[in-house]
BAPATOR-662816 format. One record per residue (C-alpha): residue in one letter; x, y, z. Coordinates in pm, whole numbers. Layout:
BAPATOR-662816
{site "A" {X Y Z}}
...
This chain:
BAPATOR-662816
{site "X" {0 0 0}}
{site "X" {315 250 79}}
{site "X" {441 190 -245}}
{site "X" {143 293 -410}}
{site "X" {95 615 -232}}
{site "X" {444 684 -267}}
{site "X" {383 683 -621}}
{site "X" {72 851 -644}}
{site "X" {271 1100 -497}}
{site "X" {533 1111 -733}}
{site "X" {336 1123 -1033}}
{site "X" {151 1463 -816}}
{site "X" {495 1607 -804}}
{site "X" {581 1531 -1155}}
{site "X" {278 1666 -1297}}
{site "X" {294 1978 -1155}}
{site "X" {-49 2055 -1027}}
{site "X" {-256 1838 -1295}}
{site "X" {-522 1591 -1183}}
{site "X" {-413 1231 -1089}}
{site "X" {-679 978 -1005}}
{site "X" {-625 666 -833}}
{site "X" {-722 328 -861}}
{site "X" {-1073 393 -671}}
{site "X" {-1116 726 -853}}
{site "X" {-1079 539 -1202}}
{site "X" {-1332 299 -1065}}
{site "X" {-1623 531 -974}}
{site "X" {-1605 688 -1324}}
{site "X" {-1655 591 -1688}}
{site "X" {-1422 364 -1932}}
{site "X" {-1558 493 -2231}}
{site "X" {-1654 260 -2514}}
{site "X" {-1426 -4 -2369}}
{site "X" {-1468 -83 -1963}}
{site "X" {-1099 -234 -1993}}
{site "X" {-929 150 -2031}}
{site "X" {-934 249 -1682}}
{site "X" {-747 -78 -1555}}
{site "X" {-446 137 -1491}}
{site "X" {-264 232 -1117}}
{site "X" {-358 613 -1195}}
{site "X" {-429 834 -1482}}
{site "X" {-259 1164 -1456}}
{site "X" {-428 1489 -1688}}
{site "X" {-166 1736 -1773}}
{site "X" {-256 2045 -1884}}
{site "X" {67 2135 -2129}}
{site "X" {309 1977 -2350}}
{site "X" {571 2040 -2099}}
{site "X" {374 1803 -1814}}
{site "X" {352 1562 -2054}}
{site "X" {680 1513 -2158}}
{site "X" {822 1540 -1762}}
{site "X" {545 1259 -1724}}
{site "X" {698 1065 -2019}}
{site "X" {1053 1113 -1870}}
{site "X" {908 1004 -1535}}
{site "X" {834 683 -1640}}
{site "X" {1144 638 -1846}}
{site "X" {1345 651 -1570}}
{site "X" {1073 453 -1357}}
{site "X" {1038 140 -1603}}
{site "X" {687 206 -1586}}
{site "X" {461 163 -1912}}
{site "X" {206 499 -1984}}
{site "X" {-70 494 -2228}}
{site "X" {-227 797 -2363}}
{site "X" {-611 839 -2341}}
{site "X" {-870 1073 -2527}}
{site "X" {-1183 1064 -2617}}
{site "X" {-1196 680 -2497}}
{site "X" {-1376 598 -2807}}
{site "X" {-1163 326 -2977}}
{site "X" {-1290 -7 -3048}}
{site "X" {-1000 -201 -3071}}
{site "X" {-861 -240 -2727}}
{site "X" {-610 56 -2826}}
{site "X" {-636 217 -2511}}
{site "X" {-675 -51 -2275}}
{site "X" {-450 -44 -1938}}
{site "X" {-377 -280 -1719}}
{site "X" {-240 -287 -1303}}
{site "X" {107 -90 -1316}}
{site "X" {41 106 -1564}}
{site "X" {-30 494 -1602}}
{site "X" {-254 682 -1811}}
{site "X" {-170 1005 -1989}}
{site "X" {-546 1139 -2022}}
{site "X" {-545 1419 -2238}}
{site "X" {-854 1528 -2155}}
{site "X" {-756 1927 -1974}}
{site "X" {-514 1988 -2313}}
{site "X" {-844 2062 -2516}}
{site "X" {-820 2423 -2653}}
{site "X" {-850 2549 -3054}}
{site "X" {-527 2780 -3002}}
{site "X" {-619 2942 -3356}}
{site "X" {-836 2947 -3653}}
{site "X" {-641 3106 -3970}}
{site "X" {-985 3168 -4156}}
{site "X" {-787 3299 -4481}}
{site "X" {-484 3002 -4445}}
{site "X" {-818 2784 -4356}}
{site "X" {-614 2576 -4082}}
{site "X" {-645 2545 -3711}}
{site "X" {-419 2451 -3446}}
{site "X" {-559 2280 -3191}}
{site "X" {-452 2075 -2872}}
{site "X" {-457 1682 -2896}}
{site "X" {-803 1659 -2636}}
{site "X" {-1030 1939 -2846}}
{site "X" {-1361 1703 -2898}}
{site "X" {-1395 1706 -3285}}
{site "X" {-1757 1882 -3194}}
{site "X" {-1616 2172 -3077}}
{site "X" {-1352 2174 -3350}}
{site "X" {-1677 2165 -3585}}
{site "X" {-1818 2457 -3380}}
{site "X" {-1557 2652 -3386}}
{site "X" {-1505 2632 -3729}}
{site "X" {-1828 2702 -3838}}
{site "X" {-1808 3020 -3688}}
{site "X" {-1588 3130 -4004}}
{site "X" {-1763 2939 -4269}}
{site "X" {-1519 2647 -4232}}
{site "X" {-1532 2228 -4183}}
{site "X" {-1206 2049 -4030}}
{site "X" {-1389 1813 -4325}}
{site "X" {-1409 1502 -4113}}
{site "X" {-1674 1322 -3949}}
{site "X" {-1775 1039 -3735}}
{site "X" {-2055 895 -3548}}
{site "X" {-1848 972 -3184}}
{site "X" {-1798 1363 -3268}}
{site "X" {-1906 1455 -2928}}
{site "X" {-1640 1268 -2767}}
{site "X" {-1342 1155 -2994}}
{site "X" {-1049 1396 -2952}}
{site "X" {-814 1498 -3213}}
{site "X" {-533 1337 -3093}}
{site "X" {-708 972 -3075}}
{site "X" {-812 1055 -3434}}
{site "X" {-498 1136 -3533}}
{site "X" {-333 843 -3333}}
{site "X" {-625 585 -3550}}
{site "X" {-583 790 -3836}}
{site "X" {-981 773 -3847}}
{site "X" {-1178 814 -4108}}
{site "X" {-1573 841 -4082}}
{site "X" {-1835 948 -4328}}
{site "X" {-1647 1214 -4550}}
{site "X" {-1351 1020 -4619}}
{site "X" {-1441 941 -4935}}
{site "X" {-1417 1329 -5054}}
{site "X" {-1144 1465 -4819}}
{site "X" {-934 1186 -4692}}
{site "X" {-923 995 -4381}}
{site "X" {-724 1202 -4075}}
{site "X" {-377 1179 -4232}}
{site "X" {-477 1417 -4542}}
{site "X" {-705 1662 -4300}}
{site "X" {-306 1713 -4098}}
{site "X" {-83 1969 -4203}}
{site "X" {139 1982 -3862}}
{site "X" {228 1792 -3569}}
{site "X" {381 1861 -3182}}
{site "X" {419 1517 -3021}}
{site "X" {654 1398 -2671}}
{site "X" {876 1061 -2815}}
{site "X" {959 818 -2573}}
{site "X" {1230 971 -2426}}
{site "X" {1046 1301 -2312}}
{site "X" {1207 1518 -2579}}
{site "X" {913 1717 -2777}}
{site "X" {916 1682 -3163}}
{site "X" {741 1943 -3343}}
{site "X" {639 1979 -3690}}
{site "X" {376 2248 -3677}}
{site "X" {373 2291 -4035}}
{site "X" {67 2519 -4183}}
{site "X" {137 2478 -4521}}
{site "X" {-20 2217 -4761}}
{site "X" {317 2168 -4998}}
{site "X" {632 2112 -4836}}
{site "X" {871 1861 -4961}}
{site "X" {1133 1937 -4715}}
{site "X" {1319 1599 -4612}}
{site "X" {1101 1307 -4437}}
{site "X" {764 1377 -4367}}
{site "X" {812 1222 -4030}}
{site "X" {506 1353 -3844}}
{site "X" {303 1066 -4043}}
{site "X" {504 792 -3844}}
{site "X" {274 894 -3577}}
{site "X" {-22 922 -3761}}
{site "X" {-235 577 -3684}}
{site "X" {42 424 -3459}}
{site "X" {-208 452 -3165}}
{site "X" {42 598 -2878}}
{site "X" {316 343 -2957}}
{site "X" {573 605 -3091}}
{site "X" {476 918 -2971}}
{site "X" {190 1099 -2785}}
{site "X" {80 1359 -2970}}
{site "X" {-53 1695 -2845}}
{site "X" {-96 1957 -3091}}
{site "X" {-164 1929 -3441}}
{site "X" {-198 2208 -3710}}
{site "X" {-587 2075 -3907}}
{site "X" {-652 2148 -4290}}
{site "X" {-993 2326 -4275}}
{site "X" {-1240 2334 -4596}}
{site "X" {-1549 2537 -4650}}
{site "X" {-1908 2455 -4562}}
{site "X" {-2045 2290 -4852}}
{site "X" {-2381 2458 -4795}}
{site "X" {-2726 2321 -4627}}
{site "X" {-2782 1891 -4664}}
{site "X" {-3083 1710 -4769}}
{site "X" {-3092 1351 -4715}}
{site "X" {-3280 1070 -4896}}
{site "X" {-3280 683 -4840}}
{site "X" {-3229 465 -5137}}
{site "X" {-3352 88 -5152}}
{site "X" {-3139 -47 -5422}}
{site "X" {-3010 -432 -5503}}
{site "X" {-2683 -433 -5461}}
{site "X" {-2391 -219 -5375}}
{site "X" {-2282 -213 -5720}}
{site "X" {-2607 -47 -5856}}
{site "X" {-2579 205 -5503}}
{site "X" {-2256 256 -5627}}
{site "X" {-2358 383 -5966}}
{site "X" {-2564 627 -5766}}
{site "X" {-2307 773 -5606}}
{site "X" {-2101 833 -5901}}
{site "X" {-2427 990 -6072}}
{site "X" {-2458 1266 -5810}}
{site "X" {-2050 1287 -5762}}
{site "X" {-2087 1390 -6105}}
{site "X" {-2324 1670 -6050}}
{site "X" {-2248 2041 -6076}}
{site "X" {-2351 2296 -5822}}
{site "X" {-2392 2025 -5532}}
{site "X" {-2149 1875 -5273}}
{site "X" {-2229 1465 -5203}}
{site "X" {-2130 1490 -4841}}
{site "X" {-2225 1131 -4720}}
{site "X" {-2303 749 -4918}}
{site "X" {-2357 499 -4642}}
{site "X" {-2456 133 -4699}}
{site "X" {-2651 -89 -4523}}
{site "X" {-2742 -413 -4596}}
{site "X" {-3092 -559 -4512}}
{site "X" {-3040 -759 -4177}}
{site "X" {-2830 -465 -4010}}
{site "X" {-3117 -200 -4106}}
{site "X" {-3410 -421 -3992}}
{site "X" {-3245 -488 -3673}}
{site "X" {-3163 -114 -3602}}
{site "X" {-3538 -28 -3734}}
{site "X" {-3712 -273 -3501}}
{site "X" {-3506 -213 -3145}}
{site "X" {-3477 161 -3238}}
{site "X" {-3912 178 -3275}}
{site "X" {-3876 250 -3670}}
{site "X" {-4172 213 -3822}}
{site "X" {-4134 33 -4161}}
{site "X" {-4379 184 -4294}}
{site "X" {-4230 571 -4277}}
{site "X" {-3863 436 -4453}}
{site "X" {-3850 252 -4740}}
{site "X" {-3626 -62 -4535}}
{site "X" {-3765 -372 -4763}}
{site "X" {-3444 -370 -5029}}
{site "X" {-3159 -582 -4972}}
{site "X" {-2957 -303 -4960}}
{site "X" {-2988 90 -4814}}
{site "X" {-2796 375 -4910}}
{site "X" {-2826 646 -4693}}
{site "X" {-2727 1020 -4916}}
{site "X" {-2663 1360 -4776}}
{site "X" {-2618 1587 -5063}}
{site "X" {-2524 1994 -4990}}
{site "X" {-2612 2318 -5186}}
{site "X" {-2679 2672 -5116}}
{site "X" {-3038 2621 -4950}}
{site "X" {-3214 2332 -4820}}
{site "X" {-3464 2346 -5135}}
{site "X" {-3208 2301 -5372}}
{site "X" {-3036 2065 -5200}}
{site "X" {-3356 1832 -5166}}
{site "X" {-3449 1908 -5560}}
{site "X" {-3119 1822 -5628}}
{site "X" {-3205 1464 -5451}}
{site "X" {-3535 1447 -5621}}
{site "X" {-3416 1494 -5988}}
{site "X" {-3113 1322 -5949}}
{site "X" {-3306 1013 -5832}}
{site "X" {-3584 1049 -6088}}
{site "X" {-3343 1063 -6369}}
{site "X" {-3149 725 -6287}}
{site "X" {-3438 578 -6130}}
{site "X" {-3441 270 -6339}}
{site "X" {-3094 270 -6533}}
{site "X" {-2964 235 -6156}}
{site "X" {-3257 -3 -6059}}
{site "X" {-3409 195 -5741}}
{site "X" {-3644 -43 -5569}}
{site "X" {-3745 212 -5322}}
{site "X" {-3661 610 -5179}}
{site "X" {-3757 925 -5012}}
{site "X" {-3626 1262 -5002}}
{site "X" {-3636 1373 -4626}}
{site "X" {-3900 1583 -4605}}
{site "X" {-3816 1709 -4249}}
{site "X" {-3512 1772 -4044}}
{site "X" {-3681 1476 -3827}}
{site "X" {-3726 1261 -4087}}
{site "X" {-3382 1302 -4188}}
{site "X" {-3254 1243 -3793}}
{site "X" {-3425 885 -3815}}
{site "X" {-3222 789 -4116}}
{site "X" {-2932 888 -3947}}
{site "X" {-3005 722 -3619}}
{site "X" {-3063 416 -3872}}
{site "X" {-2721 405 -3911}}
{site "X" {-2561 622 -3662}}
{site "X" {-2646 443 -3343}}
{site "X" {-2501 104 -3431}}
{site "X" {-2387 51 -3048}}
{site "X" {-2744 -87 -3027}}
{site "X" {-2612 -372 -3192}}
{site "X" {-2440 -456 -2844}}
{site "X" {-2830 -443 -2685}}
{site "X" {-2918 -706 -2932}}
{site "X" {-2620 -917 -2850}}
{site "X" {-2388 -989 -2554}}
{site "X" {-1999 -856 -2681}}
{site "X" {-2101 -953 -3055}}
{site "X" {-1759 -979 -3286}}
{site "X" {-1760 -656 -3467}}
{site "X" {-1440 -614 -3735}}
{site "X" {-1396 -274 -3958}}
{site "X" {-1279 -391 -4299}}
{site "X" {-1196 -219 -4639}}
{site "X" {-1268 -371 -4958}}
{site "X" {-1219 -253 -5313}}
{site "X" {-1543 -73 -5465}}
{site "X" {-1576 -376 -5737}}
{site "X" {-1555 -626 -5516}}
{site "X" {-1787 -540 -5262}}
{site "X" {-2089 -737 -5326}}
{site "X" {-1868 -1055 -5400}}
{site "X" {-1661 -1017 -5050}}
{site "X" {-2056 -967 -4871}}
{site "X" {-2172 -1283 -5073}}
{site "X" {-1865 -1503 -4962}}
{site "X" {-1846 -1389 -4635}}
{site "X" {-2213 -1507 -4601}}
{site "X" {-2152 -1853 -4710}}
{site "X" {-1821 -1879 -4467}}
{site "X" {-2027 -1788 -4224}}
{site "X" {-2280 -2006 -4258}}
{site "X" {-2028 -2277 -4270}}
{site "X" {-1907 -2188 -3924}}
{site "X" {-2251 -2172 -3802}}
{site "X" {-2553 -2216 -3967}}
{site "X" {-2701 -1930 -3708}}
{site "X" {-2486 -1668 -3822}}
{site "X" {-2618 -1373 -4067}}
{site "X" {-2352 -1032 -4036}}
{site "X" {-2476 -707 -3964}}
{site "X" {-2306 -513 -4280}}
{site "X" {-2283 -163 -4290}}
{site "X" {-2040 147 -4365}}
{site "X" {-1905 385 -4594}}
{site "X" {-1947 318 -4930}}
{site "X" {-1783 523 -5158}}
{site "X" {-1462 441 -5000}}
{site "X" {-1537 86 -4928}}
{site "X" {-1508 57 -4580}}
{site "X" {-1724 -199 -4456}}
{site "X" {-1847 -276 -4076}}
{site "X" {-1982 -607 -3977}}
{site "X" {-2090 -753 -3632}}
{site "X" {-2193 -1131 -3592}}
{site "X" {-2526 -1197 -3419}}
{site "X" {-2359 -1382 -3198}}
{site "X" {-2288 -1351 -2811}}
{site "X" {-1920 -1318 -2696}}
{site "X" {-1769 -1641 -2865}}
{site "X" {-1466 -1796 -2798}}
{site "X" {-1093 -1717 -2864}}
{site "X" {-1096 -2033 -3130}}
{site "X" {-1417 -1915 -3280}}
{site "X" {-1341 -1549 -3283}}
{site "X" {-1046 -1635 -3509}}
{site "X" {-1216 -1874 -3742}}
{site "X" {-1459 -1600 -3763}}
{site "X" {-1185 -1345 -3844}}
{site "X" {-1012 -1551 -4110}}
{site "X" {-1360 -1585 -4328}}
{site "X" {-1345 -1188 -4321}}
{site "X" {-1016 -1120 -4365}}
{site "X" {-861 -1366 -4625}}
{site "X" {-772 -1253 -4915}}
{site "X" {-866 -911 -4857}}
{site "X" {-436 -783 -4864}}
{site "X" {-440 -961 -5249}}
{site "X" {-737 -750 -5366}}
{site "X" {-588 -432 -5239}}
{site "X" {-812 -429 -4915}}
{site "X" {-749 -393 -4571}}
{site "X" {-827 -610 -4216}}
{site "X" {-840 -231 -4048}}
{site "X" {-1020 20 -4234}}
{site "X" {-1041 323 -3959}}
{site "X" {-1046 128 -3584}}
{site "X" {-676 73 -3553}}
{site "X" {-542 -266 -3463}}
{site "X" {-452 -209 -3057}}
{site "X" {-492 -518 -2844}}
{site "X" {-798 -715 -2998}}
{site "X" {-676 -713 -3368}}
{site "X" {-305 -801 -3289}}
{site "X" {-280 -1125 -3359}}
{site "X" {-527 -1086 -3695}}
{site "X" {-255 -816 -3781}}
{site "X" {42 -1095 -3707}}
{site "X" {-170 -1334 -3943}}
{site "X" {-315 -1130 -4198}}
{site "X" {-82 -803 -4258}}
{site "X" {267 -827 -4489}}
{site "X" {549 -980 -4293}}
{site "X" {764 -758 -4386}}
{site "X" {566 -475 -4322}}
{site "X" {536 -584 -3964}}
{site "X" {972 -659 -3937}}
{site "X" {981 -275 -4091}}
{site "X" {687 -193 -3743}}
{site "X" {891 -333 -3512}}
{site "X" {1233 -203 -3641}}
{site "X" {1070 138 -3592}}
{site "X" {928 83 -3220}}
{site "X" {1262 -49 -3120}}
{site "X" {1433 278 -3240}}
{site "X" {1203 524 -3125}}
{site "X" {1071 337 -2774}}
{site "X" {1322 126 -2712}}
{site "X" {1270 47 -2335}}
{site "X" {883 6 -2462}}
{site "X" {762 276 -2246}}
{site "X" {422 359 -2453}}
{site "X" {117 149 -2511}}
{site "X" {328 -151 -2500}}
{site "X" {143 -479 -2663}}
{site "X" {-59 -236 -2911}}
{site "X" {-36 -337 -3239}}
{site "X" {294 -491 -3210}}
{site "X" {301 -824 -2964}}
{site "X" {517 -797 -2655}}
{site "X" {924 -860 -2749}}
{site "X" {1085 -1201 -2758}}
């Protein structure tokens, strides 16, 4: 017990006036999205770069493992702690420093919520031109530290293009910084994108410098019943191709996901059109709402049956539109339905998506005759979420489940982790399914940078020989 308040009292003294919460504290409050995060001996919130990197250098010198912490919205185990281990919440580092409205950039410390990021930028017209279902409570940093993606992707990049600068603490304590504002520099190394999805393993980060973009004007939304992804995808392109509008959103969703979101979220099947085997969910932008919705409405008319619409509706309220986004927004209902159902975030090529959906079926179904995927996600870029209506199975079926998803998706170009990160639960997927060599290159790089294996050790890369 002395040794434990000796410590808390160290890490007070090293941080310098910043919270630090002990085991009980961490217990009385909430994990986040994961209730593995706050397993930790005590989470310490500094307020500046400088606490953090005399934090850092504290546990250096201590041998003690620290994990940083945001929004605690990660979903695959990337900031899960364990007993002995400190946390590095960044949670009181959470101001917009500056908004450049004529560079259109914003720097912005690593725990700003992307909401008020959005906010903020607003105010001048602008869009940090990202977006995800967790906007109230994903931080920067985290995003940065996934490199996440979300909704827009598919127009302005996943977080790695929306960065133009970065200020993170290394391993050691010593700060780099990279706070770049420019878009073109070709100035040596880009090395600030070494820490740009390597989820806390390299560096913390705790500034970054954000590419902002205009508002694309007012949304409209409609819901699409169509066949298959391939003729949704033909949609997409139709209204990608239009002049004078801004397609800010094409999500997917395949029958059994959006009748089991319809029924436990009180949907009425009768107000959506939620009979086609597949959904596609459109926001499209222009000056006013009226144009935007005639915009919908004519584009859909005209391709009507070239694309093979079953089924749509223009939103014809802001409500209306706020149930088709709850349709496939508020997909942690799934976890109501089932008890810790596998869920995996995959990327597949645009052609190939209704093949991979068939053939994952039928491997399924050869695991267990039971089993029909919730499918879902981002279409025009091809990432792809799936759950299995299944409750909490074991280790050996998890991974027989995991290797009907995720072979042969690196020989068609895909990926086993589209925007979620690997952390602690994809691991050994990434050890089976990513290029070996790749992986030799990973570890040859956390060696260098961390080599006493101070941050989020065990993430992504396994523990050392």
């Amino acid at each position: 017990m002395s040794g434990r308040s000796d410590l808390l009292a160290e890490l007070r003294n090293v941080a310098g006036g910043a919270a630090v919460w002990d085991r009980a504290e961490l217990a009385s409050r909430d994990p986040g999205f994961d209730d593995r995060n706050f397993g930790a001996e005590a989470l310490v919130r500094p307020k500046s770069v400088e606490e953090v990197a005399a934090l850092v250098r504290f546990c250096a010198e201590k041998g003690l493992s620290l994990v940083a912490q945001g929004g605690r919205t990660g979903l695959a185990g990337g900031a899960v702690t364990s007993a002995g281990q400190i946390i590095c919440d960044l949670g009181a580092m959470n101001r917009i420093e500056e908004i450049d409205p004529l560079a259109r950039v914003a720097v912005v410390q690593a725990g700003t919520p992307l909401a008020v990021l959005q906010e903020a930028a607003a105010g001048h017209g602008l869009d940090p031109g990202i977006d995800l279902a967790a906007r109230g409570s994903c931080t920067i940093g985290g995003m940065i530290s996934s490199n996440a993606g979300g909704i827009m992707a598919f127009r302005n990049g996943t977080m790695r293009h929306r960065l133009l600068g970065l200020e993170v603490v290394l391993p050691d304590g010593s700060v780099f910084r990279d706070l770049t504002r420019v878009l073109k520099t070709s100035a040596g190394y880009d090395l600030k994108h070494l820490f740009v999805g390597a989820e806390g393993t390299l560096g913390i980060v705790t500034r970054a410098v954000v590419r902002l973009d205009p508002v694309g004007g007012v949304p409209a939304t409609a819901l699409v019943g169509t066949r298959d992804a391939a003729s949704a995808q033909r949609i997409v392109s139709h209204f990608l191709g239009m002049t004078g509008v801004s397609l800010r959103a094409a999500e997917i969703m395949w029958q059994g996901f959006a009748a089991a979101m319809a029924r436990i979220l009180g949907i009425e099947p009768a107000k959506l059109p939620l009979e086609a085997p597949c959904l596609l969910a459109l926001e499209l932008a222009a000056e006013t709402a009226e144009d935007a919705a005639g915009a919908l409405e004519e584009g859909l008319s005209s391709i009507w049956e070239e694309t093979g619409i079953i089924d749509g509706l223009v939103a014809g309220s802001v409500e209306q539109a706020r149930t088709i986004w709850r349709l496939r927004e508020e997909t942690e209902m799934i976890e109501r339905m089932h008890n810790h159902p596998p869920s995996f975030d995959v990327s597949v090529p645009g052609g190939a998506i209704d093949a991979y959906v068939a053939r994952i079926g039928e491997g399924l179904k050869a695991l267990d005759a039971a089993y029909s995927p919730y499918v879902f996600g981002h279409l025009a870029d091809g990432n792809l979420h799936i759950s299995i209506n299944a409750d909490n199975p074991s280790r050996e079926r998890y991974r027989a489940i995991e290797d009907v998803l995720y072979a042969g998706l690196r020989e068609i170009g895909g990926s086993f982790s589209a925007e979620h990160g690997v952390g602690l639960d994809k691991r050994d997927a990434y050890e089976r399914h990513a290029d070996p060599v790749k992986q030799q290159l990973a570890r040859a790089i956390k060696e260098l940078l961390d080599p006493s294996d101070v941050l989020n050790p065990g993430k992504i890369i396994g523990p050392r020989p």
